[in-house]
N, C-alpha and C positions, 0 to 999 in steps of 0.2 A: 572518327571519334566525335568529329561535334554534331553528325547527327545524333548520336546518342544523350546531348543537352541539348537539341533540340526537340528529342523525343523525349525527355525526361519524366513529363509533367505527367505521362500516361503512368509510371511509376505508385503512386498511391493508388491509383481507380481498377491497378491490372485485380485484385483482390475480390472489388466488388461486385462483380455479378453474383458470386455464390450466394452472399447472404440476400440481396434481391429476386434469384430465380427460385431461391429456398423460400423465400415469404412468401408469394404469389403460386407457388407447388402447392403449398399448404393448405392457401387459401381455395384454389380452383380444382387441384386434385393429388386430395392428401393423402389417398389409399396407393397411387401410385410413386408419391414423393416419399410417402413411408416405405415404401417397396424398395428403392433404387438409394438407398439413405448411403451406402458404401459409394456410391456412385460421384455422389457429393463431398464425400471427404476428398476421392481423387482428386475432384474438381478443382479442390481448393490446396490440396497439395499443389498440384501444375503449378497454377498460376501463382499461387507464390513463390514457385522456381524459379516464373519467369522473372518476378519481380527481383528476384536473387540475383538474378545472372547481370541483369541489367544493372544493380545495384554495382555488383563484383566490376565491373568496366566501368564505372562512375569511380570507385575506387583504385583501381588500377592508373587509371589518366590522373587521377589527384595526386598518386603518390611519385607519376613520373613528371606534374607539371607545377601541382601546390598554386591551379589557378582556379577562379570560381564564376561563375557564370549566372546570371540571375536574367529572368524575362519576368516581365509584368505587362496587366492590359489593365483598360482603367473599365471602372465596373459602377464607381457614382461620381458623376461628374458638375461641379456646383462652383457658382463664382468664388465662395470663402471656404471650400471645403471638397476635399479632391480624395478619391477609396480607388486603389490600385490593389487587385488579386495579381500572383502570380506565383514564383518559385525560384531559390535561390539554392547554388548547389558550389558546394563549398567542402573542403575538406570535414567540416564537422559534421554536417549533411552523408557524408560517405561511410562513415563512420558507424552511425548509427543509422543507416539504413543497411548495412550490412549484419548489422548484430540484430534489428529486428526481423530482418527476414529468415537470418540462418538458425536463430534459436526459436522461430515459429515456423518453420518446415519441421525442426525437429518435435515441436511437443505436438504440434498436430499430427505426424507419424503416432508416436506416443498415445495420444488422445483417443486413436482409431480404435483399438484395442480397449484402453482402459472405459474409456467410456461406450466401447461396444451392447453395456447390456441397459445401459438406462435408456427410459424410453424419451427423454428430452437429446438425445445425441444430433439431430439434424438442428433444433434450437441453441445448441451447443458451437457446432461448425457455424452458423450463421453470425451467432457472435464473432469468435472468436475471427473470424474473414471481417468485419467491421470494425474489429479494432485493429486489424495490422491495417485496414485502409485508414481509419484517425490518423492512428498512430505516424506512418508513414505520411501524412500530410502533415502534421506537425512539425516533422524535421526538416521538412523541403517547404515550408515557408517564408516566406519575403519581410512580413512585415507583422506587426503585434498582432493587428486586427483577425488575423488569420489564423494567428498561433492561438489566439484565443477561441476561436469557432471551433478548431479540433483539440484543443486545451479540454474544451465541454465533452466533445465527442468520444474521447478518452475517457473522461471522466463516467459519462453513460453508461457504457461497454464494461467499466470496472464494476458498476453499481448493478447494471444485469448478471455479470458473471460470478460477482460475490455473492446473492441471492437466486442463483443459478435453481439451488431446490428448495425455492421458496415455502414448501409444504411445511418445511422447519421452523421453526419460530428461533431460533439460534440463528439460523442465517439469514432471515429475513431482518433480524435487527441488528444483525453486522453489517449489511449494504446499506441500510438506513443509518447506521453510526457511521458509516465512509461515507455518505453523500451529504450529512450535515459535514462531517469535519473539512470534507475537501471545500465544498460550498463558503466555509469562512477565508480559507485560501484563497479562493476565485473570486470571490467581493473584495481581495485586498488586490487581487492582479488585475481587477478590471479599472479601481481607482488609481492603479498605477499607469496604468497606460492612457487612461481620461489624462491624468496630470502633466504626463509626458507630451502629451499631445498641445495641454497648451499651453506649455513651455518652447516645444519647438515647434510645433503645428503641423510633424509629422508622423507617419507610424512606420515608415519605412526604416529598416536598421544604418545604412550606412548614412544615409541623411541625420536619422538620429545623432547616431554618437556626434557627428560631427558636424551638429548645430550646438548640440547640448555641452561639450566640451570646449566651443568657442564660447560660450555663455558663462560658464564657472570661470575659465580663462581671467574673462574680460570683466566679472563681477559685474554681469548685464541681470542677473536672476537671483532670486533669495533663496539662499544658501539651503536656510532650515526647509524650505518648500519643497527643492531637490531632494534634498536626503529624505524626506516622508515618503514621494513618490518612489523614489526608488527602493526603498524599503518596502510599500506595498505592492512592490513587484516581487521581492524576495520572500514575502510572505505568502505568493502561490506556489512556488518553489520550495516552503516548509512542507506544506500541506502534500502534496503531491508528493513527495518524497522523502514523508515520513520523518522531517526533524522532530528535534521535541522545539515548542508543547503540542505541536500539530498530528504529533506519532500516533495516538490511539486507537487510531480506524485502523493501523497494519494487520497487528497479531489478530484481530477480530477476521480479519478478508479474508484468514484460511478457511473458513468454515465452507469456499465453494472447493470446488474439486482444486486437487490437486495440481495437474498441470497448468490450471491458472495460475496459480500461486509461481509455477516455476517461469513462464511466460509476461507475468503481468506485474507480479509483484515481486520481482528477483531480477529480471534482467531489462526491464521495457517501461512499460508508465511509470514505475516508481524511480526510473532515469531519466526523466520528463524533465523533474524538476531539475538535476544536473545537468541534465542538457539547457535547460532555459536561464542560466545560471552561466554556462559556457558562452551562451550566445551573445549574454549581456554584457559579459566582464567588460570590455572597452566603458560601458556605460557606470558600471561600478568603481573600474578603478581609477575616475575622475573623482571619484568623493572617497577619501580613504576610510572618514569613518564606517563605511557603508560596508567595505571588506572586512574591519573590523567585526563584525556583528557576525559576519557571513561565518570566517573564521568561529569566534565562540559559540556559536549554534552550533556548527560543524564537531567540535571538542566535545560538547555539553552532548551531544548526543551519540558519539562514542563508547562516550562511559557507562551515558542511561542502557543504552542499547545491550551491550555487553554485560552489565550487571541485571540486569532482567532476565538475562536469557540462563542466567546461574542455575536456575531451579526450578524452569519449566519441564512439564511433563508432557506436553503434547509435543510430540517432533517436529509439528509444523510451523506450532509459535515461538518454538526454539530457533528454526532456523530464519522467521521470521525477524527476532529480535536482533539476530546475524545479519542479517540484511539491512536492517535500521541503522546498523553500528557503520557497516561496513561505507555506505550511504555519508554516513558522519564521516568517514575518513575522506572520500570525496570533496564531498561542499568542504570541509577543513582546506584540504588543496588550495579548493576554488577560491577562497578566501586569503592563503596565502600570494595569490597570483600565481602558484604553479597550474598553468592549465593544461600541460603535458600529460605531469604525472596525476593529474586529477582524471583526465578522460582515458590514461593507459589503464589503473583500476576499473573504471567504470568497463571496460573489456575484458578484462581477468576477473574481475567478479561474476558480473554477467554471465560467462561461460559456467565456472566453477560453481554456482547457487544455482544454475539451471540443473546442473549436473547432480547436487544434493537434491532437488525437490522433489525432480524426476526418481532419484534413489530414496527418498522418502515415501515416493508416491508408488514403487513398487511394492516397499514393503508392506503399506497398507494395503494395496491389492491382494498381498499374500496372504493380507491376517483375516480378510475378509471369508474367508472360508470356514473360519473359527467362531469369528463372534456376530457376521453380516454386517453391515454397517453401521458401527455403534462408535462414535469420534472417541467415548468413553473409554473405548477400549483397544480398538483396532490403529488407533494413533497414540498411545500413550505409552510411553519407551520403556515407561516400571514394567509392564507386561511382554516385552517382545526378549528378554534375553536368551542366546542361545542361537541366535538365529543364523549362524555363519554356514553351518554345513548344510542348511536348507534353502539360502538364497545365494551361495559364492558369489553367482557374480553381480549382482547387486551389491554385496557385501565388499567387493573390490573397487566399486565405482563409487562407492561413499568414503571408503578411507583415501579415496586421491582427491575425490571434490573435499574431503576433511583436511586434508595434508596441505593442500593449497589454501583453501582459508586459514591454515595456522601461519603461512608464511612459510612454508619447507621448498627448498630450492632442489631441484629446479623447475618447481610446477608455478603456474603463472602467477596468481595472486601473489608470489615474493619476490620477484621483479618491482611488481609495481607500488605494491604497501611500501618495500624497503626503499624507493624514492620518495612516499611521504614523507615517512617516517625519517631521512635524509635531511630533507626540508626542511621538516618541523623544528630544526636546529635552531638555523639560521634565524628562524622569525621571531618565537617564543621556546624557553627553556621550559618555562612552567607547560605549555603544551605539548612540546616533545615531551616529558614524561608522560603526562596525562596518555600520549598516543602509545606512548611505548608499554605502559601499563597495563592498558586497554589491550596492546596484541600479546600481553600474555594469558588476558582472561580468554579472549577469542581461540588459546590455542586449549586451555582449559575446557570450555563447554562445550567446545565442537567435539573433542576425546570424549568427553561427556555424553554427549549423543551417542557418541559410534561405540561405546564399551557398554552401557546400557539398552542398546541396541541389538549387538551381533553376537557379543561375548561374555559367555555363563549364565548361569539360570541359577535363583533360587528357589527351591517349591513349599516355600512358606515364610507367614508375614512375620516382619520383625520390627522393633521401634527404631523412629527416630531421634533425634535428640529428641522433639519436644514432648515425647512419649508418647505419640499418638500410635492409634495402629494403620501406621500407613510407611512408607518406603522412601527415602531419597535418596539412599546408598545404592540401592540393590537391585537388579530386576529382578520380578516376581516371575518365573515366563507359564504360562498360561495350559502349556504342554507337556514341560518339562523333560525327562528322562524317557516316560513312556507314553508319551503322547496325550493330545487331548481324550479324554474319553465322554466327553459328551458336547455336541454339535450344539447349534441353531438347528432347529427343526423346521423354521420359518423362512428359511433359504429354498427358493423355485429349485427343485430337481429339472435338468433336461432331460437325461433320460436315464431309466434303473433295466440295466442288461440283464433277468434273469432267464431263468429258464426253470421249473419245479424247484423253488429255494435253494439251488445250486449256487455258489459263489460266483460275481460279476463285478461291474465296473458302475461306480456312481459315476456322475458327470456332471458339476456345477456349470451356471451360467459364464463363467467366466473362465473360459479355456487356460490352461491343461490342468485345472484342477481336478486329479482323478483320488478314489480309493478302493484299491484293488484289494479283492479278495475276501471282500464280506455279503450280507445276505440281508433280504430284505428283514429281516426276525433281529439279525446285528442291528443293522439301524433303529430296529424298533427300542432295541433293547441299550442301546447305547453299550456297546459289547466289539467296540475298535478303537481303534487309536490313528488319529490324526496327527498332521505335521501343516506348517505352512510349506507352500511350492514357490519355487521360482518362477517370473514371471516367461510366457511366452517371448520368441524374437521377433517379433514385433515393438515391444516396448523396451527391449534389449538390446539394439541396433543404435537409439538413437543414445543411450547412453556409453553405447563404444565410443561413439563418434563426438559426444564430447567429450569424453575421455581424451580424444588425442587433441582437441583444442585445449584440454586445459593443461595440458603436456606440454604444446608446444608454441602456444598460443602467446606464447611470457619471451619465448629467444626475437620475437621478433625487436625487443625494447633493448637489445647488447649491442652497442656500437663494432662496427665488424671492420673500421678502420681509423687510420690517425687523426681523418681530418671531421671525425665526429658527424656524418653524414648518414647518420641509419634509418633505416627503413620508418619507424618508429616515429624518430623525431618530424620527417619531412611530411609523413601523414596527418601527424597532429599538429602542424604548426598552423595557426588559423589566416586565414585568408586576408589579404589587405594588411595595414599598418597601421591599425589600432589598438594592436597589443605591441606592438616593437619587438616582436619574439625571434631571436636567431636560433639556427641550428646550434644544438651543444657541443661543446668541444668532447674531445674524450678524456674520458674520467681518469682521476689516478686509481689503478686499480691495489695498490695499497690499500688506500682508504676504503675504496669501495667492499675490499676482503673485512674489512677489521667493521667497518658499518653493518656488514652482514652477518660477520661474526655475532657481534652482540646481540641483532634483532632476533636471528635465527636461537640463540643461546635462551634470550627469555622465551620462545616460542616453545624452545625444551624444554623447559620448567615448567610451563603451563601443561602441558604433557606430561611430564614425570606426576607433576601434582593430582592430576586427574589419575593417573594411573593407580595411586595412594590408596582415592577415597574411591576409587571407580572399578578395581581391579574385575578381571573374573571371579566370581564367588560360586561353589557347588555345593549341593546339599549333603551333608557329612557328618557324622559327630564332630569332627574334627574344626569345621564350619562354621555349624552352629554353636561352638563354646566360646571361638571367633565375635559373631554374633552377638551372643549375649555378654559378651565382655563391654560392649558400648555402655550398656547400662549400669557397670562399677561406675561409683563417682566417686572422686579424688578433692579435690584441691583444684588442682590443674584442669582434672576432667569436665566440672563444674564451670571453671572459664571459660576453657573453650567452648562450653555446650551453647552459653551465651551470645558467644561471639558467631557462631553458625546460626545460630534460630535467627540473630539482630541480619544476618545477610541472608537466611533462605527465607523469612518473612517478607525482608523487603524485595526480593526478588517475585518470592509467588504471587505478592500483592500487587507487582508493577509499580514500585514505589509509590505505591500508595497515590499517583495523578490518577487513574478514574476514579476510588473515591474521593478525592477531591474534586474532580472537575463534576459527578453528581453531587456533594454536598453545595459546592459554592455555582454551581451553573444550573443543574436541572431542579433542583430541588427549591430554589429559592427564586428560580423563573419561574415555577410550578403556584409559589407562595404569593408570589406578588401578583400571577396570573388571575388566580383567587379570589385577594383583595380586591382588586380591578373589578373582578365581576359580580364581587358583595357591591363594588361601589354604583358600577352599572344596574344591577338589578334592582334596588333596597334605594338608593337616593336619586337618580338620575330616571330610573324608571318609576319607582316610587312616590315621586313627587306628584305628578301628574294623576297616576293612579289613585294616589290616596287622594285628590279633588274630585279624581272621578269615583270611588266608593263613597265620599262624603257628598257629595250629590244625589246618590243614589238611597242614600238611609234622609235627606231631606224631602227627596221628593217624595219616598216610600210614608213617610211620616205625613206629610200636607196632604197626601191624597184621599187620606181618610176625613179631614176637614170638609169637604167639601158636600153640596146638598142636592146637586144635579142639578138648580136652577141660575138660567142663565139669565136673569134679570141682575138675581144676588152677584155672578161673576162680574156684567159688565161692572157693575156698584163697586164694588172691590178692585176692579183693575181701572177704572176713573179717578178714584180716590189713593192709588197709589200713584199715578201719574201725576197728578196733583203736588203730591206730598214731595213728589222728584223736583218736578219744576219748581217747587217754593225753594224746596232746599238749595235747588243751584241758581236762582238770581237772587237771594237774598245777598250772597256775599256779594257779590258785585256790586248793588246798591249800595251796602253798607259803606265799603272802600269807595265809591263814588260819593257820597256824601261826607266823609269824612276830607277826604280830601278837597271837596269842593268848603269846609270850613276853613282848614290849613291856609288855603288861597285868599280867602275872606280878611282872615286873621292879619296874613301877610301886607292886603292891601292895604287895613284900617294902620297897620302901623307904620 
């Protein structure tokens, strides 16, 4: 085993050749690199197994020894100033380099298929292999300096895979909105670690904590100087993982593909910042106010998160805003001091949001045969209802990823929320509610997705409250009872099987989308009916298999004996004694029933409640009178209609932070930009200028004076020379003669 921390450090780099021998294919021979493109997925499968395996026994020896192993070499060497690279491997380190490699074998399995027909796929793999190598150097570094160089590196890899089909101008200004928003994070994380550095004059973590904590101790350091830095280090950890006010770049980054979203922005970088936040705590919980902060960010984004995701339509900003919330319940943790239950979530999410994305990302695969790739439609949940008997088993792996983010036991996400949410007792009462509130909205829009998603169709539009014509009840589905009857015509055929206008088989780009039994004269005539398909097993493989992570993925957090030693606890207890963290004893399982009880109870309500306004609806007379019964108004009716539009407004608007952060940020940077450059152009520029046009209308004028004779010139430039010298020693005389009376004066008297 200890060669395996002595071979560790190969760990990050096992990834990158792929995207290296993919750049240089491209460059030297790209007819052949485009030829052999499946060949490189393999590639980069492997050896992220291998990175897995090696991971999995790094993991294993932690949870049987809870010891940690760090090597460094020194890399700038100076009498006042010393930079050590290396790698430190620690149970938190084990952790998450198990969750980034196991849920990036899966979505790159995933990936092969879904992304099979675009023709950037080989630019796709090269990414995606360059951020599990960031990525993975991130968690296995020693010291800030380093966590910041693939801090960046991360950062990149998000900003190319968000603008992935840059062709878009939708997605081109999502990666440019994520690379400013992240970019104010990493100017606060960089001045956090400049200030730590010369506070303790190191960058190494256990030196840190414990210079920096003999320092507060011994009141050797200004107090308020600490808490700024270390607050600027919490503010790269907003950014990165989506707190508020740093959140607005998330819901935007759906706009690349899909299983980035389940890989990048659900289980992996947007844990960056949890994790940097994990690694810090010793460092934070020397200054309480500092936890304080971390905490109310943690809450405050909770409830944003969850109250956002009320009354989105697109599936993927919905599950997005899930993800923000969920995020919040984390740093809340981390803020509490519970770093247990903070980093058990960060596991059970992780799995279970991969498990949604991926089942988001199927169904959009499925709709793509209907409308081609239009976000407009082929992601927007008012459109997809109905869809149960056409994707079962899709439709199975989104109600367990759905059941485990509500909190339903025994799927994993309820293990571990119902130890926040535990917590949140103890610390603050006003925030246990807030948290507990919060998981009944989460149990609310998650149902909301999956009943507007799979179950009922209605085939025509109906009002909402605010009488528009448009849906927030209901799916509209697209197909209906008898299918679509009219295609994309703009969709690449592979191939149309006839034979003399006999009936055959069309065959989209995107396998097994078939439809059997029509004629080239049907297609013309739009004279068939269509369905969405389920996805190949290819992309149905990886969602079994986290199916049974998110099954079982949660038993491992149940103490299995008296003396409180479970598997669980001893994995996540962090290395060294700068948390002072013992193993938990074992719970009283009274309490623990009656704590579950109630969390699981509101999780049912939030589910009952969705089930209300969310139900299956069919198209019916019986339906429709249904229907238009919303539009009697009462009394009563009237209230409520208010109190829905004052929550689905403020939800569709996002609470209304991006406009405000364009009114009060872009808008009045844009204004003063302006000003600036009236002032630059018009006085700054202008001054000069207008000397130099009034020069030019002088000399333009005097040159007509003039008689060609250069007798007359010298005469006129002698006599202005003249006229200078008198002018300038007159004064001088004058004050010399004056002065020489004063003198005079002076003597006589």
């Amino acid at each position: 085993m200890e060669h395996i921390y002595q071979y560790a450090w190969i760990i990050p780099f096992i990834p990158l050749p792929v995207p290296l021998l993919i750049g240089v294919g491209l460059i030297l021979f790209p007819t052949a690199t485009k030829d052999l493109r499946r060949i490189w997925s393999f590639c980069s499968i492997s050896l992220l197994s291998i990175a897995m395996f090696f991971s999995l026994m790094l993991s294993i020896h932690q949870i049987n020894s809870n010891s940690s192993y760090q090597y460094v070499w020194s890399w700038i060497i100076n009498t006042d100033f010393s930079l050590e690279f290396g790698y430190l491997l620690d149970p938190l380190t084990s952790i998450m380099s198990m969750l980034i490699t196991t849920v990036a074998i899966l979505v790159l399995i995933y990936s092969d298929n879904y992304m099979s027909h675009d023709q950037g796929y080989l630019r796709f793999f090269a990414y995606m292999s360059f951020f599990t190598t960031s990525m993975l150097g991130l968690v296995t570094s020693s010291n800030l300096i380093q966590i910041y160089i693939f801090w960046e590196l991360v950062g990149m890899c998000s900003y190319l895979l968000i603008g992935f089909w840059f062709t878009r101008p939708i997605a081109a200004n999502a990666c440019q909105k994520a690379f400013v928003t992240n970019r104010v994070g990493d100017f606060g994380l960089l001045l956090g670690i400049l200030g730590l550095y010369w506070i303790t004059g190191s960058f190494d973590f256990q030196d840190l904590f414990e210079i920096f904590k003999n320092l507060i101790n011994n009141n050797e350091v200004n107090l308020l100087f600490c808490l700024l830095c270390t607050f600027f280090l919490f503010v790269g950890a907003v950014a990165k993982s989506a707190q508020f006010p740093l959140h607005v770049w998330l819901p935007d980054a759906m706009e690349g593909p899909t299983p980035i979203s389940a890989l990048i922005h659900a289980a992996t970088m947007v844990a960056a910042g949890i994790f940097l936040v994990a690694r810090l705590l010793p460092l934070f919980k020397v200054i309480p106010y500092i936890m304080y902060v971390i905490a109310f960010i943690g809450i405050i984004t909770i409830l944003l998160g969850a109250t956002f995701a009320l009354a989105q339509k697109d599936i993927k900003r919905s599950l997005a805003y899930s993800t923000m919330s969920q995020l919040g319940y984390m740093m809340l943790a981390l803020g509490m001091g519970s770093y247990r239950a903070a980093l058990f979530h960060l596991i059970t999410h992780a799995y279970s949001k991969a498990l949604l994305f991926l089942g988001s990302g199927s169904i959009i695969h499925s709709m793509e045969i209907l409308v081609g790739y239009s976000p407009d439609k082929n992601q927007n949940m008012v459109l997809m209802g109905g869809l149960t008997k056409h994707v079962p088993i899709t439709k199975i792996a989104f109600l367990i990823g759905t059941l485990s983010l509500c909190g339903i036991p025994p799927l994993a996400c309820f293990w571990s929320k119902d130890e926040i949410l535990n917590d949140s007792w103890s610390y603050s009462p006003i925030f246990a509610i807030i948290a507990y509130f919060t998981a009944g909205l989460t149990a609310f829009y998650m149902f909301r997705i999956y009943l507007l998603t799979f179950e009922g169709h209605l085939n025509l539009y109906c009002k909402n409250y605010s009488g528009k014509k448009s849906n927030s009840l209901y799916s509209i589905s697209l197909w209906g009872k008898e299918g679509l009857k009219t295609i994309n015509k703009n969709l690449p055929l592979l191939t149309l099987l006839t034979m003399n206008n006999s009936k055959g088989v069309l065959v989209f780009p995107r396998n097994p989308y078939k439809i059997s039994g029509i004629t080239i004269t049907d297609f013309q005539n739009n004279k068939f009916s269509v369905y969405p398909y389920e996805s190949d097993n290819a992309m149905l493989v990886p969602l079994i298999v986290l199916i049974l992570f998110t099954f079982f993925i949660g038993f491992i957090g149940i103490p299995f004996n008296q003396e409180g030693l479970d598997i669980l606890t001893k994995w996540l207890t962090p290395s060294g004694n700068f948390l002072h963290t013992t193993l938990t004893k074992s719970p009283d399982w009274y309490e623990f029933a009656i704590n579950a009880i109630f969390s699981v109870s509101i999780a049912y309500w939030g589910i009952f409640i969705a089930f209300l306004l969310y139900k299956p609806v069919y198209s019916s007379s019986k339906n429709l009178d249904l229907i238009n019964s919303f539009d009697k108004k009462g009394s009563n009716r009237v209230f409520w209609d208010k109190i829905i539009n004052i929550i689905y407004n403020w939800s569709s608007n996002r609470g209304y932070i991006d406009a405000f952060y364009t009114t009060s940020l872009i808008k009045s940077i844009r204004g003063l930009s302006k000003l600036f450059s009236f002032f630059d152009r018009r006085i700054l520029d202008g001054i000069p200028n207008g000397f130099g046009i009034l020069n030019f209308f002088i000399a333009e004028g005097i040159k007509y004076l003039g008689g060609g004779r250069i007798s007359s010139y010298l005469f006129l430039y002698f006599f202005y020379v003249g006229i200078f010298l008198v002018i300038s020693f007159i004064p001088i005389d004058f004050f010399r003669f004056v002065r020489l009376l004063e003198v005079k004066k002076f003597l006589s008297d």
